[in-house]
PANUTI-251644 format. One line per 3 residues: number of its first residue (from 1); for each residue x, y, z of N, C-alpha, C, O. Coordinates in steps of 0.2 Angstrom, whole numbers, always signed. Layout:
NUM = X/Y/Z/X/Y/Z/X/Y/Z/X/Y/Z | ...
***
This chain:
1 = -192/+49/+40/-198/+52/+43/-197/+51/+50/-192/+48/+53 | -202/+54/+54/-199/+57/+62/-205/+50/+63/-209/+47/+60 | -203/+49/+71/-207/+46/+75/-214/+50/+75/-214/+56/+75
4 = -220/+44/+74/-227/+48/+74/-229/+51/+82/-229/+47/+87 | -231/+55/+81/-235/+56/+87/-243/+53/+87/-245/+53/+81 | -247/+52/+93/-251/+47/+94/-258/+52/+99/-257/+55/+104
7 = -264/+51/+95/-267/+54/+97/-275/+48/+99/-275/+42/+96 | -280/+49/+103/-284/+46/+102/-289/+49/+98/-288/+55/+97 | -294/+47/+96/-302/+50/+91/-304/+55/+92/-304/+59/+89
10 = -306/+55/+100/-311/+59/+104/-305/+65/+103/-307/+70/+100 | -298/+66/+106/-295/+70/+106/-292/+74/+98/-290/+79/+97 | -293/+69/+95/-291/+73/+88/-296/+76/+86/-295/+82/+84
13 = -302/+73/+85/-309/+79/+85/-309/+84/+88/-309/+89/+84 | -309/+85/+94/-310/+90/+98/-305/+97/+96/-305/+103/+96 | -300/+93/+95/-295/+97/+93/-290/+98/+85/-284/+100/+85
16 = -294/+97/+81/-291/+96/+75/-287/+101/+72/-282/+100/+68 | -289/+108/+74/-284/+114/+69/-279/+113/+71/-274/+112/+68 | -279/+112/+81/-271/+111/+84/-268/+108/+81/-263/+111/+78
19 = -270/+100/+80/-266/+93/+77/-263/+95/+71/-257/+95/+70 | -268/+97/+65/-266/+100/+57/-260/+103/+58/-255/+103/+55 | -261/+108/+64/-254/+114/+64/-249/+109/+64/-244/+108/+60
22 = -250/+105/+72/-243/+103/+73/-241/+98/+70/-235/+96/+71 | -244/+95/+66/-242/+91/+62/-236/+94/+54/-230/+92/+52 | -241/+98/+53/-236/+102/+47/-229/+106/+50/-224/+106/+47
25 = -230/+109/+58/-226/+111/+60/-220/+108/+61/-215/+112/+60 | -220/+101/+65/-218/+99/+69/-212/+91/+62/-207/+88/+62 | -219/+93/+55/-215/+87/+51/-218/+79/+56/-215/+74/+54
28 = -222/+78/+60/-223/+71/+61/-228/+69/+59/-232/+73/+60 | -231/+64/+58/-236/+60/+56/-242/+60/+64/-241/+59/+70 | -245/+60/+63/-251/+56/+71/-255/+52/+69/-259/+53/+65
31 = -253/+45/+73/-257/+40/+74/-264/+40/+76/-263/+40/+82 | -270/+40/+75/-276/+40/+79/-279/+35/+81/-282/+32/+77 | -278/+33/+86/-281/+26/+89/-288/+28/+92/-290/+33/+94
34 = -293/+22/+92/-300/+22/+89/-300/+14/+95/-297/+9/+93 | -302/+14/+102/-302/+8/+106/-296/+5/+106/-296/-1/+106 | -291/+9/+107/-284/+7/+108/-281/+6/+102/-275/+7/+103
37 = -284/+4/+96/-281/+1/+92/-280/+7/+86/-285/+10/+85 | -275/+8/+81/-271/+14/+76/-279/+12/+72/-282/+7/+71 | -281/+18/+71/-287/+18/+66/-285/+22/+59/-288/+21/+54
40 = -280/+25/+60/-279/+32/+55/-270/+31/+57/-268/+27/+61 | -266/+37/+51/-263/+39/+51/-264/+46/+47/-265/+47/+41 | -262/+51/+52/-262/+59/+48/-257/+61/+47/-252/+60/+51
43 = -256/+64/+40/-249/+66/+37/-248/+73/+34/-252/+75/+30 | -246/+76/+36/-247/+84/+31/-242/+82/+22/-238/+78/+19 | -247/+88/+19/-246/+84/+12/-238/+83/+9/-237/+80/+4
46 = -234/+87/+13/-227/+87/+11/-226/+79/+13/-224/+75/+8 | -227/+77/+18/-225/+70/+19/-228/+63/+16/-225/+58/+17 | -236/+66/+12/-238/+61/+7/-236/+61/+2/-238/+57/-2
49 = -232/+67/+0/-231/+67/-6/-223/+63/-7/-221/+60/-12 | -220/+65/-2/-212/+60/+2/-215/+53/+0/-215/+49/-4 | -217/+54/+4/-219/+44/+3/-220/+41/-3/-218/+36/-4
52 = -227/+46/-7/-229/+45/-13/-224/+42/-18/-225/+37/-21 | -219/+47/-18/-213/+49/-23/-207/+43/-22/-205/+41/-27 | -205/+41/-13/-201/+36/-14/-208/+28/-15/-204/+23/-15
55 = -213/+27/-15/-216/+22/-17/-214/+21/-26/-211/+17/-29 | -217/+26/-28/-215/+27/-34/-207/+25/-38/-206/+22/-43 | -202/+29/-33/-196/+27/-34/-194/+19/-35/-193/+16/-40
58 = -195/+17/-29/-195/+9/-27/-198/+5/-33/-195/+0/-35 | -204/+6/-36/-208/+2/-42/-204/+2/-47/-203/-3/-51 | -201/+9/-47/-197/+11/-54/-191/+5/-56/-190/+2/-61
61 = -186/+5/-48/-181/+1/-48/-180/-7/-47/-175/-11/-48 | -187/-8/-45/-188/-16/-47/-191/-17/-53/-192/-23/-54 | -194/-13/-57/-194/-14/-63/-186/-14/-66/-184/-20/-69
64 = -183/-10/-66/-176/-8/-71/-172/-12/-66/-166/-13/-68 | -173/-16/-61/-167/-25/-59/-171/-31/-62/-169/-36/-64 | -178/-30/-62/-181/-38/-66/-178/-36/-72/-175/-40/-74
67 = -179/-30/-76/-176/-29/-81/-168/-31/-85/-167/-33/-91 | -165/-31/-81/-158/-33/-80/-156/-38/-80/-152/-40/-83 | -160/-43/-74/-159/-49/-73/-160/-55/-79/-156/-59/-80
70 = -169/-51/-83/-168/-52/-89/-164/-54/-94/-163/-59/-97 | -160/-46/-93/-154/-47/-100/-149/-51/-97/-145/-53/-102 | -146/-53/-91/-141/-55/-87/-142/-64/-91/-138/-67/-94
73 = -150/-66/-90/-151/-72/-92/-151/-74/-98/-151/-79/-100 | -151/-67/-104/-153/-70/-110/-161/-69/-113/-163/-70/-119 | -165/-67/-107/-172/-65/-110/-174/-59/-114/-177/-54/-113
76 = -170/-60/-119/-172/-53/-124/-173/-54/-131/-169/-57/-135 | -177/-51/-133/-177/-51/-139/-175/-44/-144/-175/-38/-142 | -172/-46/-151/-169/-39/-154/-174/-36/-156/-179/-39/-158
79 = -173/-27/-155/-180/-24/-156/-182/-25/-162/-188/-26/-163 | -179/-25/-166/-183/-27/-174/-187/-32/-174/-193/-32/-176 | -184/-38/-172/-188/-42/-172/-195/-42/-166/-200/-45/-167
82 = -194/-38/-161/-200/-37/-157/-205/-33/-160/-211/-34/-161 | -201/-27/-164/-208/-23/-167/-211/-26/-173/-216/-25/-175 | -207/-31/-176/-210/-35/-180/-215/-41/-180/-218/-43/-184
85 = -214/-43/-172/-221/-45/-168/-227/-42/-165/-232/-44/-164 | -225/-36/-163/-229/-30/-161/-234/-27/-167/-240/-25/-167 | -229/-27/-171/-236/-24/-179/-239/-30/-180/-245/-29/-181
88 = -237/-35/-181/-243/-44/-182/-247/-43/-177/-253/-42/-179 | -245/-43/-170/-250/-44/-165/-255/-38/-167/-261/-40/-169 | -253/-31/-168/-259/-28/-167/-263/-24/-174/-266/-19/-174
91 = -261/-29/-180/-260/-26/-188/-258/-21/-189/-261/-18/-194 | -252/-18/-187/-249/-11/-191/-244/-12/-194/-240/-16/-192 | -246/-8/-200/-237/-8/-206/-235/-6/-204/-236/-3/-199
94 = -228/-8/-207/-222/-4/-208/-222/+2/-210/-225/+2/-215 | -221/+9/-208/-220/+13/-210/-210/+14/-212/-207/+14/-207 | -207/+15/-220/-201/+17/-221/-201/+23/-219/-206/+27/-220
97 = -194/+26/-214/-192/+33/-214/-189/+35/-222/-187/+31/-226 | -190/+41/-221/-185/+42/-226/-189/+49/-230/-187/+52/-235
***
């Protein structure tokens, strides 16, 4: 993602279709600072949806390495024997295929 550009309140207000345009045009983020201090961050939707996507990716891969590390250790159980905990736990038969 690009460095953000930095606007203040009073000036994002006043001029917000500007900011929207250049925001989507321009692909950068604006920081709104509110008494000096970041109050906001404005994104056009292309880039919450980037960010969305790689937050998402990120969760996915620390799950599928604790997962791993798991099996590296020995923490696993054979699936029969899980789903045979999992029907006790929640009373469901067996169903046979066939």
């Amino acid at each position: 993602m690009k460095l953000p550009d930095t606007s203040t309140y009073t000036d994002f207000r006043k001029h917000l279709a500007e900011h929207l345009k250049r925001i989507r045009r321009a692909g950068r983020p604006t920081m709104v600072t509110q008494n000096g201090k970041v109050a906001a961050v404005v994104l056009s939707p292309e880039q919450y949806e980037s960010l969305a996507e790689g937050a998402s990716t990120a969760r996915t891969l620390e799950k599928i390495e604790r997962a791993l590390s798991d099996i590296r250790r020995g923490r696993t159980v054979p699936l029969e024997k899980a789903a045979q905990e999992w029907r006790k736990k929640y009373g469901i038969t067996a169903r046979r295929a066939g």
